[in-house]
C-alpha positions, -999 to +999 in steps of 0.1 A: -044+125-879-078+125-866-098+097-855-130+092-868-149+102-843-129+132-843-137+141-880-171+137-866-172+165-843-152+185-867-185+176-891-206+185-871-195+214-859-184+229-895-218+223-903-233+239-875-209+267-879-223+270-916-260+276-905-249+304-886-233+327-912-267+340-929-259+378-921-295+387-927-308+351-905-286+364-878-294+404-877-330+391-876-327+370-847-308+399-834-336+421-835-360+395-821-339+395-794-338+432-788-377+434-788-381+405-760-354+420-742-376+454-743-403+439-734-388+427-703-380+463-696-416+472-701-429+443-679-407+454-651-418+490-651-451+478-653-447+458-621-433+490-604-460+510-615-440+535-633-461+548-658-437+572-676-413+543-682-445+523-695-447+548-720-411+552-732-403+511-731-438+506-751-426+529-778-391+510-778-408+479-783-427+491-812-402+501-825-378+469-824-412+450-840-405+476-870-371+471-869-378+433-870-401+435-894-428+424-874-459+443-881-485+428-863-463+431-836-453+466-837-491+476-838-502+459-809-467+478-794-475+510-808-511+511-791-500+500-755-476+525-762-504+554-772-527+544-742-497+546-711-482+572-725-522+586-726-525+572-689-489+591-681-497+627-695-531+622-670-512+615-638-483+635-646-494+668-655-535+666-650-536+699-662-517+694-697-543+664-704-571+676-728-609+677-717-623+640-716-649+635-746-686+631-731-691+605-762-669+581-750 
């Protein structure tokens, strides 16, 4: 037999355990996780400089916002993407990159 303070713990953690088994509350913190976890990934090739990888892991991050269902977030993600994977094109293959527009 327990003591009380067992059936306590047992309590508690039952409880705890019961918060946890939202499939969808638990494939959405999943996905949270897998955008801050690219984002890292971007940060770091950012620090390197490494412009090509700035412009793959941007994209990735967009797209775990959409996955999330975070719009606002994929959008701001989906423009850094656009503009390093603008910036990589230019230092990468100059050549490829069309003509600058005067207006601008």
């Amino acid at each position: 037999m327990l003591s009380r303070s067992g059936l306590l713990i047992c309590a508690a953690l039952g409880l705890a355990a019961c918060g946890s088994t939202d499939p969808n509350a638990r494939v959405q913190q999943y996905r949270q996780a897998q955008a801050r976890g690219l984002v890292g990934k971007y940060n770091q090739a950012k620090m390197r400089g490494d412009v090509l990888a700035m412009c793959v892991n941007g994209n990735q991050v967009a797209a775990a916002y959409r996955d999330a269902h975070d719009a606002g977030d994929a959008d701001v993600w989906a423009s850094v993407g656009a503009a390093d994977c603008r910036r990589a094109r230019n230092v990468l293959a100059p050549d490829l990159a069309p003509p600058e527009d005067p207006q601008r």
